[in-house]
ZASE-706975 format. One record per residue (C-alpha): x, y, z. Coordinates in pm, whole numbers, plus 50000, padded with zeros to 5 digits. Last residue first. Example, Ala and Ser with C-alpha at 12.3 -4.5 7.8 and 13.67 -1.06 7.14 Angstrom:
2
{rec {51367 49894 50714}}
{rec {51230 49550 50780}}
This chain:
288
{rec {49195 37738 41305}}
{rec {48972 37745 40972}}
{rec {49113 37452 40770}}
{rec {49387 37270 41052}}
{rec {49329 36920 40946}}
{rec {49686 36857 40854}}
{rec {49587 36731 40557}}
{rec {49608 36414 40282}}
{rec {49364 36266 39945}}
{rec {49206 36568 39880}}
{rec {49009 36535 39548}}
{rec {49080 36652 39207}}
{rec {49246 36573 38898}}
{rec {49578 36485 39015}}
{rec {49549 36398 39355}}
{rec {49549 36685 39611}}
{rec {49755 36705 39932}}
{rec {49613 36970 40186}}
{rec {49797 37207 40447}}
{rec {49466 37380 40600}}
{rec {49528 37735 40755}}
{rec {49216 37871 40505}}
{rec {49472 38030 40315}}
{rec {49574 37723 40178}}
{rec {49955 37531 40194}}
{rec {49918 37301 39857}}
{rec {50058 37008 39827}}
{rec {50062 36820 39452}}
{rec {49959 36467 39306}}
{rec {50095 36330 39037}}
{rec {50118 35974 39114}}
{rec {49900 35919 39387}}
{rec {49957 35542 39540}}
{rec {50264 35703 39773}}
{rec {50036 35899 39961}}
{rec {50134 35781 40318}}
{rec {50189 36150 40476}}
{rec {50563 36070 40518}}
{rec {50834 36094 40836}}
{rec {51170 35967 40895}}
{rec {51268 35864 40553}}
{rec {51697 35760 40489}}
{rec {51688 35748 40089}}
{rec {51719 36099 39975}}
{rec {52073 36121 39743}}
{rec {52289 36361 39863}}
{rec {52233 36310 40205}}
{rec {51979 36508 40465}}
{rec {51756 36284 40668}}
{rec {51409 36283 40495}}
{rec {51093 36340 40556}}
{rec {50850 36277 40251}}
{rec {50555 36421 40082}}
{rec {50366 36127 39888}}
{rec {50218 36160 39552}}
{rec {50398 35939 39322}}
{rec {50652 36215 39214}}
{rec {50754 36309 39531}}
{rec {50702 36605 39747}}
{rec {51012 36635 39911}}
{rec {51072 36779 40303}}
{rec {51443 36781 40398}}
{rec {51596 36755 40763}}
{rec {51905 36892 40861}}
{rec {51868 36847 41222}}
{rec {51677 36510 41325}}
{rec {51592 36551 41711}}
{rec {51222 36702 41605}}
{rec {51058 36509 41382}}
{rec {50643 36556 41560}}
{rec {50507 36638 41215}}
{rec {50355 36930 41353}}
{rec {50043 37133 41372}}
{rec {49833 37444 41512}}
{rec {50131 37585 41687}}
{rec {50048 37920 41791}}
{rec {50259 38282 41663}}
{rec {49953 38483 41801}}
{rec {49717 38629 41439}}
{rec {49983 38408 41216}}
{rec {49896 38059 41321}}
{rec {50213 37852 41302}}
{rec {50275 37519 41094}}
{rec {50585 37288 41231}}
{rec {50724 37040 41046}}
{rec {51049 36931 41329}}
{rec {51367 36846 41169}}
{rec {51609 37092 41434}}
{rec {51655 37302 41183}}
{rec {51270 37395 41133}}
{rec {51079 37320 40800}}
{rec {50810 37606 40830}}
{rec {50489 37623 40757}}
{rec {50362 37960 40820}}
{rec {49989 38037 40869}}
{rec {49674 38281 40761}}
{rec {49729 38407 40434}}
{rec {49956 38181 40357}}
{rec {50352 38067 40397}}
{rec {50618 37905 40311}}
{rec {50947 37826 40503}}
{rec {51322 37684 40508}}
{rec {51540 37616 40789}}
{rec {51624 37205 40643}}
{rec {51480 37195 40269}}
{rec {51166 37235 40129}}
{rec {51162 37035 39785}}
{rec {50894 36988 39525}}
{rec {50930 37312 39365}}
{rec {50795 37424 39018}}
{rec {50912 37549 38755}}
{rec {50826 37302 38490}}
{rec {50527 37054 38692}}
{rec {50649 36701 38743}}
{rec {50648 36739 39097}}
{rec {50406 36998 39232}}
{rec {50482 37188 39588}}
{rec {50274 37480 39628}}
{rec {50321 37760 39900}}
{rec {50617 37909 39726}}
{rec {50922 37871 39895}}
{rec {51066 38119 40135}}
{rec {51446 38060 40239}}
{rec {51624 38012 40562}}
{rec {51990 37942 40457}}
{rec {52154 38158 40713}}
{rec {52459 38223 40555}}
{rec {52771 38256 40528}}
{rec {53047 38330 40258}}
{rec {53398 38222 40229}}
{rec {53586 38391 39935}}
{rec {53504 38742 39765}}
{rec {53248 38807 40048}}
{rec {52886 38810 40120}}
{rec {52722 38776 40473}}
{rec {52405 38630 40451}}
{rec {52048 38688 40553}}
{rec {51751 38502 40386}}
{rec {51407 38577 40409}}
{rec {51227 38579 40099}}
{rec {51344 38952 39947}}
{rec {51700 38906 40074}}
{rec {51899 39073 40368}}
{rec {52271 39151 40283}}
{rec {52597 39160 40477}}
{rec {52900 39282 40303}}
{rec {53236 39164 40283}}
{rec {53441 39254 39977}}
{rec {53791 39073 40101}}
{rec {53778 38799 40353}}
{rec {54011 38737 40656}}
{rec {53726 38703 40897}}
{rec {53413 38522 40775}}
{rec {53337 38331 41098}}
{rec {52958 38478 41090}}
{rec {53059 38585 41479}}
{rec {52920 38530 41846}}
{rec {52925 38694 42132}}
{rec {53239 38860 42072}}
{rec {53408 39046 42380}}
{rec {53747 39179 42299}}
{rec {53876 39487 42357}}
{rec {54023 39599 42008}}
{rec {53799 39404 41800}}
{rec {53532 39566 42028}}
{rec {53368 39516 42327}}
{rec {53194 39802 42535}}
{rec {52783 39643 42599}}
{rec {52878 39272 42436}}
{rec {52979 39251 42086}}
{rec {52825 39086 41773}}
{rec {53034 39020 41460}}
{rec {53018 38992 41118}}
{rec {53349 38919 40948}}
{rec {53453 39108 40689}}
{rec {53797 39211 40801}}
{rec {53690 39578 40823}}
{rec {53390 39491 41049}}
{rec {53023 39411 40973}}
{rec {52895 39513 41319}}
{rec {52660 39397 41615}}
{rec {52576 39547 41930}}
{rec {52545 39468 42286}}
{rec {52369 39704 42534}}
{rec {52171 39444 42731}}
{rec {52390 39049 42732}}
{rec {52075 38824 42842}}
{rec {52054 38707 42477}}
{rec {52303 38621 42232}}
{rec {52179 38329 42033}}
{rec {52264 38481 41685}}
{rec {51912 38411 41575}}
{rec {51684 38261 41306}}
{rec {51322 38196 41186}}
{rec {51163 38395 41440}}
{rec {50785 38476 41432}}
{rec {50642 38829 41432}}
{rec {50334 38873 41640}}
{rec {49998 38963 41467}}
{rec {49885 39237 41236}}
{rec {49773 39015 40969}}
{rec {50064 39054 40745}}
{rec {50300 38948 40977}}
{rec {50684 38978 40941}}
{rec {50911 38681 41008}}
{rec {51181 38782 41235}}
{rec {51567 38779 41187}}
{rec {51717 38832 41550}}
{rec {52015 38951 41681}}
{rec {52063 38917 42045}}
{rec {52141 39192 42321}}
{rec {51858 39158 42545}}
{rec {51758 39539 42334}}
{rec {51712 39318 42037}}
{rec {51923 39432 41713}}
{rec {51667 39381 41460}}
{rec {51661 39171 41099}}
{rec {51386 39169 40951}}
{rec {51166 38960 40682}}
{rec {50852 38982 40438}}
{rec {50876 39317 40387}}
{rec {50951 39257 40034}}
{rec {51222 39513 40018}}
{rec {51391 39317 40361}}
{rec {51369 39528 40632}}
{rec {51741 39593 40824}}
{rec {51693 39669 41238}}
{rec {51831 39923 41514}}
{rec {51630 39893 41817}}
{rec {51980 39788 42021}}
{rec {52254 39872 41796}}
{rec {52349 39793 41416}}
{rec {52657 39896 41305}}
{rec {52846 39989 41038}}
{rec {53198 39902 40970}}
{rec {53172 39696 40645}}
{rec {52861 39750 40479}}
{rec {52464 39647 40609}}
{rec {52266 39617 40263}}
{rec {51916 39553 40161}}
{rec {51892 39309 39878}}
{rec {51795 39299 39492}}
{rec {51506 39181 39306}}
{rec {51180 39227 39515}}
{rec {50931 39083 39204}}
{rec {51091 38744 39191}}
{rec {50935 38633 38887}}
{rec {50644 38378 38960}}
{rec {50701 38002 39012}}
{rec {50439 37750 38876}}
{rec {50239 37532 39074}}
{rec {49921 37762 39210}}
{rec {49923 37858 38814}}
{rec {49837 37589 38724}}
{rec {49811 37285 38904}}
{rec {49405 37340 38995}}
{rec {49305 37379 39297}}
{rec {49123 37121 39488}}
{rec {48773 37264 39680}}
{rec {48866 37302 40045}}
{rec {48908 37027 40302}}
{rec {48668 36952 40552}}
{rec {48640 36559 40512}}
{rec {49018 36568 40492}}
{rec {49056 36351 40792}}
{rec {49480 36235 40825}}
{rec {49538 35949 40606}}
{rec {49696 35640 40695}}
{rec {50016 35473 40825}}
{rec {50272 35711 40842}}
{rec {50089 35992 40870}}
{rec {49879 35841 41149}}
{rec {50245 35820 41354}}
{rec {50254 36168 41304}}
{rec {49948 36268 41419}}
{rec {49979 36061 41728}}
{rec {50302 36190 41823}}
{rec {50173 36548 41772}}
{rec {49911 36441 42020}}
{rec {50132 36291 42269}}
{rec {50281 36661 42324}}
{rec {50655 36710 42243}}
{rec {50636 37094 42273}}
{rec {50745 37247 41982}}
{rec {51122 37380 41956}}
{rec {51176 37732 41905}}
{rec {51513 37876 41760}}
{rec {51644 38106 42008}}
């Protein structure tokens, strides 16, 4: 259930203008200074919520994260979904699913054996009938557990799972002490007015908040496992994943900035700054 933008010759345009030169900036905001836009604050939702072995979750049934930032619900279609929350009011945007849908009246339950499983209408681990599964059978201590940030996993003593969709904060500044310069494949940030989110399928995709619409992408879809860096001299970079980032499919062409940082605004405008001032990169999406 993943979405996958449209492949319109305008995103292909953008991107290939990445690559090459800079997208217009003329209406970018002010720059922002490093600090504290650049440096991590404490988690301030420690903990999880909690789904334990042999409880279920049926159709309208759901699991809010503490932050409210995420939720899991049990869709009436019969697929599990973890949603994005708005803060403005709008629509809620998925960021994962267990792909089950057109199967009304199934359900989905941490069972004895760990594993998390979802049913259709009158399966069970008796019956038969799983939709799909977290594969964690055969583990001891299972529980499944919704973050603060937006990641759901199923914990055990041995072989976990996860969904590996995690928020990161919405400024990426190389060089600066804990701070981020890495979004990797299924991860997120967000603003006031947008989410950016680094898709599994490799596609950059930003989304109004107010109705869930694609003002921007990096046009990368077709590379699954992609990471986003933003590099020491200045440019953010696409790569395939590998242990060591080599393999680029997609940069904004900032390379002569050392020190420069990205910065997602609330304005809806995704903006790379040189040090010291001055917008240098954007999506070109300020007030959208």
């Amino acid at each position: 259930m993943r979405r996958r933008v449209i492949r319109t010759a305008a995103a292909g345009l953008l991107a290939a203008a990445a690559m090459v030169g800079l997208v217009p900036t003329a209406q970018a905001a002010d720059p922002v200074p490093p600090s504290p836009k650049c440096t991590l604050s404490q988690d301030p939702w420690p903990g999880s919520v909690e789904l334990y072995r042999g409880r279920e979750l049926r159709a309208g049934d759901s699991l809010v994260a503490m932050d409210k930032v995420s939720s899991l619900v049990m869709e009436a279609d019969g697929n599990l979904v973890l949603y994005l929350l708005n803060s403005t009011g709008g629509p809620k945007h998925v960021i994962w699913s267990s792909g089950t849908s057109g199967h009304p009246g199934a359900y989905a339950v941490l069972q004895a054996d760990s594993n998390f499983v979802v049913y259709q209408a009158g399966g069970s681990a008796e019956t038969g009938g799983a939709l799909w599964s977290s594969g964690t059978q055969g583990q001891r201590s299972g529980v499944v557990r919704l973050y603060p940030g937006g990641t759901l996993s199923v914990a055990t003593d041995g072989r976990g799972w996860s969904t590996y969709t995690f928020e990161t904060p919405s400024a990426f500044c190389p060089g600066i002490p804990g701070s981020r310069g890495l979004i990797t494949s299924g991860s997120w940030t967000q603003s006031a007015s947008v989410w950016l989110v680094v898709q599994p399928d490799g596609n950059i995709v930003m989304y109004r908040k107010r109705d869930d619409k694609v003002l921007w992408s990096s046009g990368t879809w077709g590379n699954p496992g992609a990471m986003l860096q933003m590099q020491e001299d200045g440019n953010l970079v696409l790569y395939k994943p590998a242990a060591q980032l080599t393999d680029a499919i997609w940069s904004t062409g900032t390379s002569w900035s050392p020190g420069a940082y990205a910065l997602l605004q609330d304005d809806g405008n995704f903006v790379i700054y040189k040090r010291g001032g001055g917008a240098i990169w954007s999506t070109g999406t300020w007030g959208q």
